[in-house]
ZALUM-958611 format. One record per residue: residue in three letters; x negated, y, z of N, C-alpha, C in turn. Coordinates in pm, whole numbers, padded with zeros to 5 digits, always signed. Atoms other than C-alpha are relative to their C-alpha. Layout:
<nodes>
AlaXYZXYZXYZ/...
</nodes>
This chain:
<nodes>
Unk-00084-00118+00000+00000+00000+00000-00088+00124+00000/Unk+00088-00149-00014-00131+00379-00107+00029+00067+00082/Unk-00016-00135-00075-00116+00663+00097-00024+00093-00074/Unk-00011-00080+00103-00086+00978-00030-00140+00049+00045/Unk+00128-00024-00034-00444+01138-00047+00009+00176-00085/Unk+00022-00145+00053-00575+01516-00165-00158-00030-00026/Unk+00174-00015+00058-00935+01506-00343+00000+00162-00039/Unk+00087-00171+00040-01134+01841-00356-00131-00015+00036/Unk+00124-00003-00003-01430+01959-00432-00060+00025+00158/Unk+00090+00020-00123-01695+01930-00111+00012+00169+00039/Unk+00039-00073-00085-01697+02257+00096-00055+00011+00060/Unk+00053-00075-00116-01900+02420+00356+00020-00123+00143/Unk-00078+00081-00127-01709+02315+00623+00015-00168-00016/Unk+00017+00157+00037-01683+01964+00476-00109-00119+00017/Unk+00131+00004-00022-02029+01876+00551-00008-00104+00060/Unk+00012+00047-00105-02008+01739+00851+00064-00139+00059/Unk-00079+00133+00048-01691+01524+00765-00020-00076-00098/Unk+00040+00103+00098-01831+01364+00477-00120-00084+00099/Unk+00113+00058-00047-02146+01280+00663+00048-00128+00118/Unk-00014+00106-00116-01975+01138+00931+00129-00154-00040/Unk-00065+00107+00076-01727+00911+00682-00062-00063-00075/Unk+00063+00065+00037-02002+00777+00542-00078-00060+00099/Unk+00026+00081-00047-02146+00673+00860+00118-00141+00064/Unk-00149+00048-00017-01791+00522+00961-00004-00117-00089/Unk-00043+00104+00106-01781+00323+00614-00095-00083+00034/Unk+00106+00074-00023-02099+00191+00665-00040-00097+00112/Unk+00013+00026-00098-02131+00167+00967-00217-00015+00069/Unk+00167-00068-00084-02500+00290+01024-00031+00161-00077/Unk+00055-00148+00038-02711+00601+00939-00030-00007-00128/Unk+00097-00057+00149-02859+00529+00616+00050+00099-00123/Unk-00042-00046+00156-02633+00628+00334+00060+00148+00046/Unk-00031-00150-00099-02553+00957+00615-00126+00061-00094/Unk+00078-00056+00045-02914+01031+00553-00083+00046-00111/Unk+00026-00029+00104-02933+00981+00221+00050+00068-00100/Unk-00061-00138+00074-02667+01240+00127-00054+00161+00104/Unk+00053-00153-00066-02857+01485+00375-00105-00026-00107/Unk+00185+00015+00057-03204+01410+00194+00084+00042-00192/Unk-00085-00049+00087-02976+01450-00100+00055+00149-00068/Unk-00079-00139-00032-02796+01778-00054-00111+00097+00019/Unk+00099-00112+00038-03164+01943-00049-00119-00063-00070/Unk+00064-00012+00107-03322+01811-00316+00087+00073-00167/Unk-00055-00104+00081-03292+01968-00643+00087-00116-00143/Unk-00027+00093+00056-03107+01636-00808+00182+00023+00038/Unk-00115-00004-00064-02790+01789-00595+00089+00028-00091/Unk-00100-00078+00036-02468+01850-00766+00095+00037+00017/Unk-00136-00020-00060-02227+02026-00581+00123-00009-00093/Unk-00120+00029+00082-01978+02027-00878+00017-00132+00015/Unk-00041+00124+00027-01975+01649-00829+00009-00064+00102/Unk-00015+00059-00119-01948+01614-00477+00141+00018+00068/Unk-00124+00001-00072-01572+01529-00334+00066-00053+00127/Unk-00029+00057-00145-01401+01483-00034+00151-00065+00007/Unk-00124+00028-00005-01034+01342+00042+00063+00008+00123/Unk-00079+00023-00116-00768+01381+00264+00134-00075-00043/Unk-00158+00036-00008-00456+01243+00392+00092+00109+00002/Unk-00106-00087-00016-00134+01431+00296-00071+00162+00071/Unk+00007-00153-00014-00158+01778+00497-00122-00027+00138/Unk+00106+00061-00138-00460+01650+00758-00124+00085-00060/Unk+00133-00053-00011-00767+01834+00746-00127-00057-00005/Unk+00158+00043-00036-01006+01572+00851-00037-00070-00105/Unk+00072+00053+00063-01248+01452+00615+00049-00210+00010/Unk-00021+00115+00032-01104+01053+00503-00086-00107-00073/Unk+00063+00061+00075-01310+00977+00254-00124+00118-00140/Unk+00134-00106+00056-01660+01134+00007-00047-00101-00088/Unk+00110+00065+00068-01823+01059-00285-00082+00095-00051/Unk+00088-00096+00091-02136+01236-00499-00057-00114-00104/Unk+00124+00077+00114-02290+01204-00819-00123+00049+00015/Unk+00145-00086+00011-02657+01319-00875-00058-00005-00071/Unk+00093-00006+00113-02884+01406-01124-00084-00153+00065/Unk+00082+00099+00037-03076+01079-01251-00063+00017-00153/Unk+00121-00004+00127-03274+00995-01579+00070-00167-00060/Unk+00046+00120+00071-03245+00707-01814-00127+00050-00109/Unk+00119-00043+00118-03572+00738-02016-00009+00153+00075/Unk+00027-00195-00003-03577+01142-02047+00115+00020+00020/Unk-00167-00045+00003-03193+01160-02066+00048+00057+00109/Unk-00087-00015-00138-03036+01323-01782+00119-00074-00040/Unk-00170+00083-00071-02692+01126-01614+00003+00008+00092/Unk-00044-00017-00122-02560+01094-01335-00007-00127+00044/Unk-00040+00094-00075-02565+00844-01011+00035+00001+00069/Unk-00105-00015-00082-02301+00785-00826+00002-00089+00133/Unk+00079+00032-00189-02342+00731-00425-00107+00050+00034/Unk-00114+00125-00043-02272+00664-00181+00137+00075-00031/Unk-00131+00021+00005-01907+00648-00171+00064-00044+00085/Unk-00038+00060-00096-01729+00599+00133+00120+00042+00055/Unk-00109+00017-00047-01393+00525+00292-00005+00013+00119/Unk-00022+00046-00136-01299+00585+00646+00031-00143+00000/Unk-00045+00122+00015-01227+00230+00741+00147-00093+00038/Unk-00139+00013-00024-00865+00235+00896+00090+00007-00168/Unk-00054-00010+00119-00813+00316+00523-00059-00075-00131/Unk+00045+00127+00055-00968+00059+00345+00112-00003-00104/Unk-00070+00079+00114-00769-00075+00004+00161+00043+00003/Unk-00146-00097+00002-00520+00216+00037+00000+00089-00101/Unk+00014-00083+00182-00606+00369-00294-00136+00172+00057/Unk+00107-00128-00048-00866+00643-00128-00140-00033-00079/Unk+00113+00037+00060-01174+00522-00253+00033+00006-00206/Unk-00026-00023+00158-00977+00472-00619+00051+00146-00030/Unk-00028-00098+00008-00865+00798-00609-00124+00109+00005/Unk+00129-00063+00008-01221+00982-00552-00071-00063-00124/Unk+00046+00103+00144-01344+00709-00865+00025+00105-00116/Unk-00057-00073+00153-01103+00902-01101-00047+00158+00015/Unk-00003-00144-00009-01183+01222-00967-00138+00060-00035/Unk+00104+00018-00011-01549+01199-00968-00066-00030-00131/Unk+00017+00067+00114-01556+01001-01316+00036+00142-00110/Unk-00015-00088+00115-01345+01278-01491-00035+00137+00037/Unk+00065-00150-00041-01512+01566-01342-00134-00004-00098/Unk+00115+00024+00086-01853+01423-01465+00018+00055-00136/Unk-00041-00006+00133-01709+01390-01772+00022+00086-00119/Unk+00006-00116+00052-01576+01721-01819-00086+00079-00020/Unk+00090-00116-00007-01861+01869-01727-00140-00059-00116/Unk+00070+00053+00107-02033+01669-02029-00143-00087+00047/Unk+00089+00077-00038-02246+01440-01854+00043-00144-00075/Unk-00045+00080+00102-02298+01137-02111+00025-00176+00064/Unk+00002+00133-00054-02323+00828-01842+00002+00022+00163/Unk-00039+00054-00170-02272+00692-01458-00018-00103+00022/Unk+00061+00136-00050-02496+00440-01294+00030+00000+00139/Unk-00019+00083-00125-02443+00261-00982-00027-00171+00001/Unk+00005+00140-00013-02482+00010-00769+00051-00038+00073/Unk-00114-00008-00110-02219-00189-00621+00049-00186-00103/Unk-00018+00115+00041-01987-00517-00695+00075+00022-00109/Unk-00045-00017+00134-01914-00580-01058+00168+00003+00028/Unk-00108+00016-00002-01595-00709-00962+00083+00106+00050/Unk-00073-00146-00012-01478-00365-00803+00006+00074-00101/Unk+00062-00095+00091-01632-00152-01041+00072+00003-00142/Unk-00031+00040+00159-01516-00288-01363+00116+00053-00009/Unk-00129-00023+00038-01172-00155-01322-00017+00144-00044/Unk+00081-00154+00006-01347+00207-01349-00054+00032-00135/Unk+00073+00027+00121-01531+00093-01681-00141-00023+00008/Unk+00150+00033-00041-01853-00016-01517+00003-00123-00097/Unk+00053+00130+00048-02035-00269-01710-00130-00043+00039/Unk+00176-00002-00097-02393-00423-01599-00048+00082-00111/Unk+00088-00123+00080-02656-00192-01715-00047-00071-00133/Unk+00088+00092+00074-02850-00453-01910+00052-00004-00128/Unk-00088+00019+00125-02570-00500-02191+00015+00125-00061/Unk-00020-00115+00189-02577-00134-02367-00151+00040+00071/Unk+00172-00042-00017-02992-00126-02259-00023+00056+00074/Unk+00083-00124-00121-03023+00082-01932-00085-00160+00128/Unk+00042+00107-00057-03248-00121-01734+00003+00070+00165/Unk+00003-00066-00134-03185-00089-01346-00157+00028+00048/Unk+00167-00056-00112-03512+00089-01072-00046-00148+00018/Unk+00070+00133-00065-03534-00289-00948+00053-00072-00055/Unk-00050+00114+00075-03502-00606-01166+00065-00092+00104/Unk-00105+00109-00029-03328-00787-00916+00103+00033+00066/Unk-00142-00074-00011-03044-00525-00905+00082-00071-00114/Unk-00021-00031+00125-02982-00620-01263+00193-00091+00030/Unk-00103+00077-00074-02658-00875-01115+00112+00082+00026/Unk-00125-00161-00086-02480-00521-00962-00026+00103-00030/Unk+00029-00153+00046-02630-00234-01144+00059+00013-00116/Unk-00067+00015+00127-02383-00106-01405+00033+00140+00001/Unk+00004-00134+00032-02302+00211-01589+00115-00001-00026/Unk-00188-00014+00025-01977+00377-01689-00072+00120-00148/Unk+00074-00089+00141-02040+00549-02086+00131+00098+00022/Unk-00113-00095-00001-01847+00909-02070+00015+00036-00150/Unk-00045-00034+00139-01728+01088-02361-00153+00065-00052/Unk+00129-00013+00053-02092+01232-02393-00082-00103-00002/Unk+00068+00074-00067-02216+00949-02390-00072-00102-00172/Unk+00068+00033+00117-02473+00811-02717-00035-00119+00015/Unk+00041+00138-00037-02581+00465-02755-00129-00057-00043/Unk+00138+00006+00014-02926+00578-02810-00056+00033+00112/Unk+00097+00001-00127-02959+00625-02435+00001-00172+00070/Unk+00026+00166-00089-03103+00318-02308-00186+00031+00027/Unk+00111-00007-00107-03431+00266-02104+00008+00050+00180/Unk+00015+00047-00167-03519+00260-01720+00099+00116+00070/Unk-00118-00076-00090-03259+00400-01484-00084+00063+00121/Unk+00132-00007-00102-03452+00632-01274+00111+00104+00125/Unk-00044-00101-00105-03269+00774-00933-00098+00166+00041/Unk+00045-00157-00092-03318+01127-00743-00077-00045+00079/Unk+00119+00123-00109-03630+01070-00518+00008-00048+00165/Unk-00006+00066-00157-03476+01039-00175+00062-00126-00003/Unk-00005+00130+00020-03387+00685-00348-00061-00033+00020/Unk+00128+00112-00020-03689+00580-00339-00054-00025+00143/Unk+00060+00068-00176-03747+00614+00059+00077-00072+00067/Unk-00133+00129-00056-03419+00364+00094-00102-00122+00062/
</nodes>
């Protein structure tokens, strides 16, 4: 069953509630600290960072971001983390930041969207593994759960190594 939800762009004030719905989803610090380590490097894109609420509630529910990445030379985007409070789990919150997040990118003419996560979620989004239109994931033995989403900018002469923003690399 959905609940009704409100996606908007990340605010100020929002900060604090995203950070802390991503430790919630998780249930540790990391993917907290890796949208702080995030949020001041220069890979940030506030146009692509959203938050959600319930109906007329205030508090921060649910957050996702994209961020500048690379295939080859190409700029794209990568998406996460992504996180659900967890009382709200498989209530359409998480799919609802997907679409919002996907066609924002989109508009804003970014030609692709890598992640990493389970095919079997993903695919309803238009994820496919990377490997099959040539983006090769950071670590070959992602290649199983690393999959891209092709936007309307999106050429099928970008292929080569999928390279994250660098506070990936101190995961």
């Amino acid at each position: 069953m959905s609940v009704p939800v409100v996606v908007s762009r990340e605010r100020s004030r929002d900060v604090a509630g995203a950070r802390a719905v991503q430790v919630a989803a998780f249930g540790r610090e990391l993917e907290a600290s890796l949208l702080d380590a995030l949020r001041e490097c220069d890979a940030w894109l506030p146009q692509l960072s959203f938050v959600a609420r319930t109906g007329d509630c205030d508090e921060v529910v649910g957050h996702v971001v994209c961020t500048r990445a690379h295939v080859a030379d190409t700029p794209v985007v990568a998406l996460g983390p992504i996180g659900v409070a967890p009382g709200l789990h498989h209530k359409g919150v998480g799919s609802a930041l997907m679409h919002t997040v996907l066609g924002a990118a989109d508009a804003l003419g970014e030609p692709l969207v890598g992640l990493l996560g389970d095919p079997g979620f993903y695919q309803r989004f238009g994820f496919v593994l990377a490997d099959s239109v040539g983006v090769v994931p950071p670590v070959a033995q992602w290649a199983p759960h690393f999959q891209v989403r092709a936007l309307a900018g999106y050429d099928a002469g970008i292929r080569g190594g999928f390279r994250y923003a660098a506070p990936f690399d101190d995961l």
